[in-house]
C-alpha positions in Angstrom: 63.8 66.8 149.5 63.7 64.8 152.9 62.4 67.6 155.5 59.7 69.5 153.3 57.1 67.2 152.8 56.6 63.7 154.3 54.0 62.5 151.8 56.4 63.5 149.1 59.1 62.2 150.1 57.6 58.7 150.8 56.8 59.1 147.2 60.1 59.6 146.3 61.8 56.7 148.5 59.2 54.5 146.8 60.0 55.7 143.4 63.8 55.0 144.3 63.0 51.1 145.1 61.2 50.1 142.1 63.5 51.9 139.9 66.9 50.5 141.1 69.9 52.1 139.0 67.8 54.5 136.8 69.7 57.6 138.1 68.5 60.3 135.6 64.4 59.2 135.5 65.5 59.5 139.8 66.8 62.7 139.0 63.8 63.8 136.9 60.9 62.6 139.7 63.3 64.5 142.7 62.9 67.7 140.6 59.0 67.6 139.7 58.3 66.4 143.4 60.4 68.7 144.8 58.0 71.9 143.7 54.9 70.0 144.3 54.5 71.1 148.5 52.4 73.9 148.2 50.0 72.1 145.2 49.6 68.7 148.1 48.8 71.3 150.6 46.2 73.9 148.3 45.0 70.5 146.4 45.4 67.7 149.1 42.6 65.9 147.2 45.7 65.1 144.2 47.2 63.4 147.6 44.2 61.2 148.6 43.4 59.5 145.0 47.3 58.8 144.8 48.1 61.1 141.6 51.8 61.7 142.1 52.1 57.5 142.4 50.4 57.0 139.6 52.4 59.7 137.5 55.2 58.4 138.6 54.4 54.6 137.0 54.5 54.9 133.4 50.8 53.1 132.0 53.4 51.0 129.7 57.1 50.0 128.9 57.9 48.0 126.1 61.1 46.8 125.6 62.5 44.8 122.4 65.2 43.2 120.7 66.3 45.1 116.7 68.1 42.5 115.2 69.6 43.6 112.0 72.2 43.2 109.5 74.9 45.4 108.7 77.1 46.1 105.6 79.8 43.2 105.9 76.8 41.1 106.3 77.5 40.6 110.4 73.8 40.4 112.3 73.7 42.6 114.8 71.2 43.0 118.2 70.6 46.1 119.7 67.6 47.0 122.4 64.9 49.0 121.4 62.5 50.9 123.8 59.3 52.8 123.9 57.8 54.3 127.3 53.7 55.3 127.2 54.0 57.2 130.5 50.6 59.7 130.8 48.2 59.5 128.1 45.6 61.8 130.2 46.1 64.9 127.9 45.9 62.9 124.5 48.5 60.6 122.6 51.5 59.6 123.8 53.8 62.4 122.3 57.6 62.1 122.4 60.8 61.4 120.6 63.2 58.9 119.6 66.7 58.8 120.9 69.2 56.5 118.7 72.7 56.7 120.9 74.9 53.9 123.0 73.6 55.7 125.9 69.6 54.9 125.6 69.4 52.5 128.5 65.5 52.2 130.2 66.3 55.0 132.7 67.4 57.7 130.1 63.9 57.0 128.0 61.8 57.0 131.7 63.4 60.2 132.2 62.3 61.9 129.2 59.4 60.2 129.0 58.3 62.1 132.4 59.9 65.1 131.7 57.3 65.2 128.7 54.0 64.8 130.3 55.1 68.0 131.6 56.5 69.6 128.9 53.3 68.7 126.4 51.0 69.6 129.1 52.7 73.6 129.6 51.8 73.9 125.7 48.3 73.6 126.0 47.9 71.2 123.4 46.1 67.7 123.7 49.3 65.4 123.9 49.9 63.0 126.5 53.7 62.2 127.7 55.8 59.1 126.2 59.5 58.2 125.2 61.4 55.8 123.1 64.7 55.0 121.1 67.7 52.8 121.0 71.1 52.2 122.3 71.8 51.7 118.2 74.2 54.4 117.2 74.2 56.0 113.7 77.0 57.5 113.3 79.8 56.0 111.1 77.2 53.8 109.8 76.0 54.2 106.0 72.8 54.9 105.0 72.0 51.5 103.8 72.8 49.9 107.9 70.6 53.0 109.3 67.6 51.9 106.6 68.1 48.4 108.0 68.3 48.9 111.4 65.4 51.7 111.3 63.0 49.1 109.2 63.8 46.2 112.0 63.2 48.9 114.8 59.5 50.1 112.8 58.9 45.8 112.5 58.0 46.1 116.5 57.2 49.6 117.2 54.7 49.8 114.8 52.2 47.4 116.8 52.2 49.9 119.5 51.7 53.4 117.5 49.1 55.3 115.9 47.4 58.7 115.2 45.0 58.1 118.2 47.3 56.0 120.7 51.3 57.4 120.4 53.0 59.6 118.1 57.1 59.2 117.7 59.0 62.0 116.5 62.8 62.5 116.3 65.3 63.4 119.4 69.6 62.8 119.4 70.3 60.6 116.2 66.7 60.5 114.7 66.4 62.9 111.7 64.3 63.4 108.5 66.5 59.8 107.4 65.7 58.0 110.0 62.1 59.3 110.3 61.6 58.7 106.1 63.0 55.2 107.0 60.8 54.1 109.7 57.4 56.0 108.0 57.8 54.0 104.8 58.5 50.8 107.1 55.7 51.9 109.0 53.6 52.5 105.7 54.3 49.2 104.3 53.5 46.7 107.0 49.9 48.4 107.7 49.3 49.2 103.9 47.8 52.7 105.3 49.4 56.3 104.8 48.4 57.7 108.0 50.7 60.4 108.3 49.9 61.1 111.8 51.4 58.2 113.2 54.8 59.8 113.0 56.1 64.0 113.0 58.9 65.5 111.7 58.6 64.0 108.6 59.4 65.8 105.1 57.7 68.4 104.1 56.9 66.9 100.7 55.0 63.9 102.6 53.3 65.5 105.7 55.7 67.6 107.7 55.6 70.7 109.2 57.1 74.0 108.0 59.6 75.3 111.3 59.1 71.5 112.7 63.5 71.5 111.9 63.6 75.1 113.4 61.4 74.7 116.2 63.2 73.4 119.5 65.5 75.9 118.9 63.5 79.3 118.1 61.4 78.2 120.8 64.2 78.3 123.1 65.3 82.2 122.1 61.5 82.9 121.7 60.8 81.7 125.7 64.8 83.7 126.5 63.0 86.9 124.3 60.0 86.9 126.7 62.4 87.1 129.9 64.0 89.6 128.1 61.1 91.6 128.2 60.0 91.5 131.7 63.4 93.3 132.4 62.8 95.7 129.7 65.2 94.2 127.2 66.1 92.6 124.2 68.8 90.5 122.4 70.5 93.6 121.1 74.3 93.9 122.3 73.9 90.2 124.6 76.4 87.6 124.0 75.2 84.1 124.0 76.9 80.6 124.7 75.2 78.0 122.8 76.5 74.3 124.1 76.1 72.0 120.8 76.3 72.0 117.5 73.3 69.7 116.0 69.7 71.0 115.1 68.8 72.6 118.5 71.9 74.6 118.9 72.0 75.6 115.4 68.7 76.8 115.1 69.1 79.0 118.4 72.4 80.7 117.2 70.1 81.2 114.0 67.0 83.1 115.7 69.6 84.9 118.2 71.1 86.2 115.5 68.2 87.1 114.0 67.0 89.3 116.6 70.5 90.5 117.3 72.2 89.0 119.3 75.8 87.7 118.9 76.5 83.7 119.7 80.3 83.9 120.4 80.2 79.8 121.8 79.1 76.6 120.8 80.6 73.0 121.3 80.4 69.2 120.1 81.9 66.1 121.9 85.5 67.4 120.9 85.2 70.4 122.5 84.2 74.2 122.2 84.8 76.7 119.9 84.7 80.6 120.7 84.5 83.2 117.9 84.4 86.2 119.5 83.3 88.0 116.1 80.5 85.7 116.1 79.6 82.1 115.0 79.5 82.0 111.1 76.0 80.6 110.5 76.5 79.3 107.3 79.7 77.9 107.6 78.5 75.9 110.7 75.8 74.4 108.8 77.6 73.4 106.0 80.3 71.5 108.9 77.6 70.2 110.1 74.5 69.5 108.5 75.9 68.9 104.8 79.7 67.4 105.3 78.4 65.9 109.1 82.0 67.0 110.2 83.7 68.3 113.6 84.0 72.0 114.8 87.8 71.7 114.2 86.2 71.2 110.6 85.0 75.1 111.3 88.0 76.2 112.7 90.1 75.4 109.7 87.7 77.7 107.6 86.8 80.6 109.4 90.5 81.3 110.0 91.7 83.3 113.1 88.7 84.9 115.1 87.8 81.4 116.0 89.2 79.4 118.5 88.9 75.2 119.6 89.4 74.3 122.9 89.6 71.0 123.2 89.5 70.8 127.4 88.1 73.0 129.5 84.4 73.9 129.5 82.1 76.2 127.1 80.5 77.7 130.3 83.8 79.6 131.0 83.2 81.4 128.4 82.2 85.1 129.4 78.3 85.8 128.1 75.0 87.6 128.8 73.2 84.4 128.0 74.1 80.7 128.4 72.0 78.1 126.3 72.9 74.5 126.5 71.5 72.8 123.7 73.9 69.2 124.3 72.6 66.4 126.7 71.4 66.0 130.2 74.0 67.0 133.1 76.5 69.1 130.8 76.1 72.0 133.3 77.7 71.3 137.0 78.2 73.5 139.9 81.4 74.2 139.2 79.8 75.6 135.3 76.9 77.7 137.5 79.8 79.4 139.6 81.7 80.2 136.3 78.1 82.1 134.6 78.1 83.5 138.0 81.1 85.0 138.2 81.5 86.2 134.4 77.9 88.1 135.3 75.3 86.0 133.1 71.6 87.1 133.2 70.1 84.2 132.1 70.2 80.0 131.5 67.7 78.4 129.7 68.1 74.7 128.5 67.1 74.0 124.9 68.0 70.0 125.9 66.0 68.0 128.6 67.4 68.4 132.4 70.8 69.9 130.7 71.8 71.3 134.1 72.5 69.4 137.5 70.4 69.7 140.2 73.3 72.0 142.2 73.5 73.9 139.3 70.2 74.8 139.3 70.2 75.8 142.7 73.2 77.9 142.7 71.5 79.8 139.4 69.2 80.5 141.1 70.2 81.8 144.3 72.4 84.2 142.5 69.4 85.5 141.2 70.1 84.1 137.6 66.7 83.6 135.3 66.5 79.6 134.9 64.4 78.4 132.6 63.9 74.4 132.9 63.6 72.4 129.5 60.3 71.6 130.2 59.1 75.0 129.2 61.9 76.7 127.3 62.5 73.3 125.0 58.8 72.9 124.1 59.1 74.4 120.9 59.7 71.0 119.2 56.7 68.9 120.3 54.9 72.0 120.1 54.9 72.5 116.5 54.8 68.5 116.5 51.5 68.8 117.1 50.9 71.4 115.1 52.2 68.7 112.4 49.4 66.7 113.8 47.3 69.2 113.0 47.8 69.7 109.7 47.9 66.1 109.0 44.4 65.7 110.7 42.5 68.1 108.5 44.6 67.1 105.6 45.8 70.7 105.5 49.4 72.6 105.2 50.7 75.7 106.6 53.2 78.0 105.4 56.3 78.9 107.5 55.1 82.4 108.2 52.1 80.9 109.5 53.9 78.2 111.6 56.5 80.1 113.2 54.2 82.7 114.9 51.8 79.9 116.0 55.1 79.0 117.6 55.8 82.1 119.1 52.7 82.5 120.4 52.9 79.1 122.1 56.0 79.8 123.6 54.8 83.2 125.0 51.9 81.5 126.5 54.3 78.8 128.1 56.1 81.5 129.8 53.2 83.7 130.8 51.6 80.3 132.3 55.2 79.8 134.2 55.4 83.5 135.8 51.4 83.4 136.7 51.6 80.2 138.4 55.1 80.8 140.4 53.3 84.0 141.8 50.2 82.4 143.0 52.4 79.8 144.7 54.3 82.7 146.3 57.5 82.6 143.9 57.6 85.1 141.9 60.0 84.9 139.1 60.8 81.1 139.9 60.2 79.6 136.2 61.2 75.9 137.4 58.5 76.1 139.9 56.3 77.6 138.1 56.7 75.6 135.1 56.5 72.3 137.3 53.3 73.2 139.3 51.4 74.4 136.3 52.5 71.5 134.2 51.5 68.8 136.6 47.9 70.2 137.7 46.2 70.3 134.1 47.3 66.5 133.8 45.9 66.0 137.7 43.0 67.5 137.0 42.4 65.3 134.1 43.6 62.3 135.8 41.0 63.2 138.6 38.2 63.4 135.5 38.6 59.7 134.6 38.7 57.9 138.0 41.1 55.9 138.9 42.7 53.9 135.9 
């Protein structure tokens, strides 16, 4: 960034000295600041009442010990984390991460990632982030209940309906959500089933809320498709992961006809060139919570593990990662290059390096950031909140085209703004510039606080 804009990257020097060692939320600033020239120079008022500082300085971090006892009776102490970053929009609005990686830079990152993200979908939700380096897996049900009650003992001081709503991210799903709601539900003697989304349907979910990252991912990649004319029909897809986002793409891809030869988990990649076998992956996966080897063995000889090696090698129209942050390199970008792919768009937060991005998109490949093409989940979050406002419930129908709708808007409002900042067909910029002014603008509203 040093060379384009002085102010900015003062802002960004500054960001880099309070935040020592928090590589990925540096990584996440860099990018958003990086777009925001032309805005400082249209809008130089945003400069003058310090906006970009004060979006870069989350209004709260809370940080807390979950002690908690497993099943051989050993007490255990793990760190728990919740980030209020922008609230100018509405709530605090974000998920919960549970994986040995959650350290305070990974939550600050998503955190600011979604004040963006929540602002693009035109909803009144304001930015925030939590989680825990606690790690479900290989734990039983009765050690996740524990921990998750132990976690919801803290948190719960700090959420609500009108100030923050958790929802679920890597290791927090309907078990872990049940867990803390009833936690939640117990210490406060209330049922205010806004306080939390992605709950069950029987107690106050959202019909598509499971779905929803993922078709809102293929619905964003369907609306690219059609400024070129195009449609899924006859594209091959590469879908990185094999949990809820990924699954749920390779499910809406199919259903508008496409064919997902690719997808991975942290043992590797599997390619079935006659197509992944829907059913059978979520029966690996969601019901015996086993490995894509486990896949392998039962779909028989048109599929393929690789165990090294990477799954954007694989030849495709379309490349989705749908893993964790940084799984797509330079040395990835130059391989969709070369094999001739049309389009990337991440359906997991900042899923592609910063080189990557930039070789993408000087070949002239169509990026789409997370911030836009991943807001399908807190979307129809909200819509939860909805529904759990006016003590109403939606069918699926009903929800999934409020979805798509949402998601068309986000990439209309992503192409409009990139041409009126002179970059037309830029969807990072675009997505960036448009996502940052409405909370400005609000910030602007309320004076300086």
């Amino acid at each position: 960034m040093a060379g384009r804009d002085e102010k900015l990257q003062a802002i960004y020097e500054e960001v880099l000295s309070r935040n020592p060692g928090e590589t990925e939320f540096h990584q996440a600033v860099h990018e958003v600041l990086d777009s925001l020239g032309p805005v400082i120079a249209k809008h130089p008022t945003y400069a003058e009442a310090g906006i970009l500082q004060r979006m870069c300085e989350p209004e709260r971090q809370i940080i807390f010990r979950v002690p908690w006892m497993d099943d051989r009776g050993q007490v255990q102490i793990n760190r728990g984390f919740r980030v209020e970053f922008n609230s100018a929009l509405g709530p605090y609005k974000g998920g919960l991460r549970f994986h040995p990686s959650v350290y305070l830079g990974i939550v600050k990152f998503l955190g600011f990632e979604q004040i963006f993200k929540n602002s693009l979908t035109g909803l009144p939700i304001g930015g925030g982030k939590g989680g825990s380096d606690f790690d479900p897996k290989g734990r039983s049900d009765a050690e996740v209940m524990r921990f998750c009650q132990s976690f919801m003992t803290e948190l719960y001081r700090h959420i609500g309906e009108y100030t923050d709503v958790p929802a679920g991210d890597i290791g927090v799903g309907g078990r872990e959500i049940g867990y803390m709601f009833g936690q939640y539900k117990r210490i406060t003697n209330r049922y205010e089933s806004g306080v939390l989304t992605g709950k069950g349907i029987a107690w106050g979910g959202s019909q598509v809320r499971t779905e929803a990252t993922g078709y809102g991912t293929v619905f964003f990649v369907e609306s690219m498709l059609k400024t070129k004319g195009e449609g899924f029909e006859g594209k091959k897809v590469a879908v990185s992961g094999s949990g809820n986002v990924a699954i749920y793409a390779i499910e809406k891809v199919q259903q508008l006809g496409g064919k997902v030869i690719a997808c991975s988990d942290s043992s590797g990649f599997v390619v079935d060139e006659q197509g992944i076998d829907l059913d059978l992956l979520k029966l690996v996966k969601e019901v015996q919570r086993g490995r894509l080897a486990d896949y392998v063995k039962a779909r028989g000889a048109s599929a393929k593990l690789h165990s090294k090696g990477s799954i954007w090698a694989v030849p495709c129209d379309i490349a989705l990662p749908c893993a964790t942050q940084n799984e797509l390199n330079a040395a990835d970008a130059k391989s969709l290059i070369a094999n001739g792919c049309q389009i990337v768009a991440e359906g997991a937060n900042m899923p592609t390096t910063p080189d990557g991005v930039k070789l993408l998109t000087d070949a002239g490949v169509g990026f789409a950031p997370g911030k836009a093409a991943n807001a399908g989940g807190v979307a129809t979050s909200a819509l939860e909140m909805q529904q759990n406002a006016s003590r109403d419930s939606w069918g699926f129908e009903f929800t999934e085209q409020r979805l798509a709708t949402i998601m068309r808007s986000i990439h209309d409002r992503c192409l409009t703004t990139a041409d009126e900042y002179g970059k037309p067909g830029d969807y990072a910029l675009g997505a960036n510039i448009a996502g940052f002014t409405q909370v400005a603008d609000a910030m602007l509203a309320f004076g300086l606080v």
